[in-house]
N, C-alpha and C positions, 0 to 999 in steps of 0.2 A: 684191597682196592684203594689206589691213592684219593685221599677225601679232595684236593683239589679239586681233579676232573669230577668227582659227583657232583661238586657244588658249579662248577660250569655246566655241566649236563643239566642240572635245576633251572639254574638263573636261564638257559636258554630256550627250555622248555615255556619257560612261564614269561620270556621276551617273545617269544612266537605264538603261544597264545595269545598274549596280549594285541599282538598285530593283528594277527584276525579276527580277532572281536572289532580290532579298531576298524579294518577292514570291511567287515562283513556290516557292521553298524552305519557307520561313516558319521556319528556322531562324537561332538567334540565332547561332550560331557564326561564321557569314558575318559579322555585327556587330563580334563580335571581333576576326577578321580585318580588318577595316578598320579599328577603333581601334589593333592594335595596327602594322597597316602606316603609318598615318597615324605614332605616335608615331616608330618607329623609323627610318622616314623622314626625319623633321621632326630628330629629333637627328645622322642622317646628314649629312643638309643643312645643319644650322646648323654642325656642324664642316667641314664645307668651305667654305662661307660665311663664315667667321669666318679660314680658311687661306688667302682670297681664291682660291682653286681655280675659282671663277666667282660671278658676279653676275647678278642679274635684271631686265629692264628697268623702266622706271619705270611701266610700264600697269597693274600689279598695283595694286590700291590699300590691300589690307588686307592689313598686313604683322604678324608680328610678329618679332621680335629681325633683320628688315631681310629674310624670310624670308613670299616668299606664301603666305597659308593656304592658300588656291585649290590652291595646289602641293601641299602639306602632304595635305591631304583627297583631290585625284586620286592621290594614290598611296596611301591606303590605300583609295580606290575600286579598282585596280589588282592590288593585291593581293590582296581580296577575288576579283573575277575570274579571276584567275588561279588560284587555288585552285577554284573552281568549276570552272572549265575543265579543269583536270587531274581532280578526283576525277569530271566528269561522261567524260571522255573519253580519258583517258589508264588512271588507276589498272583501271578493269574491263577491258583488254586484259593489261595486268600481271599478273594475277589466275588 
């Protein structure tokens, strides 16, 4: 299986979930949570990219500082989710 398309198959799955959470919530908070998973992400990544700690293959095409947005963006999709996930399923048994 060419690993491009599974990593489009992922990042789209979890772009679509993310919409319907966004969706079905209609709260902007969730928006946050993904701008700020995206950011802190994206600085994560670029210091370990930068420590050579790992690299990304050449199929990404839009990179920046050598760093897939693609990548950047599915984790603050990721994040978002996961937050839903717990306050939908976790937090009210805590409670």
């Amino acid at each position: 299986m060419n690993p491009q398309i599974i990593w489009y198959a992922i990042f789209l799955v979890l772009l679509a979930t993310y919409l319907v959470i966004q969706v079905l919530t209609g709260d902007k908070k969730y928006f946050i949570y993904f701008i700020l998973g995206s950011f802190f992400g994206f600085y994560f990544d670029l210091i370990s990219f930068i420590n050579g700690y790992y690299s990304y293959p050449d199929f990404y095409h839009f990179k920046l500082f050598g760093l897939p947005i693609s990548m950047t963006l599915a984790e603050g999709f990721s994040i978002a989710i996961t937050i839903y996930l717990f306050n939908r399923f976790i937090l009210p048994k805590i409670k």
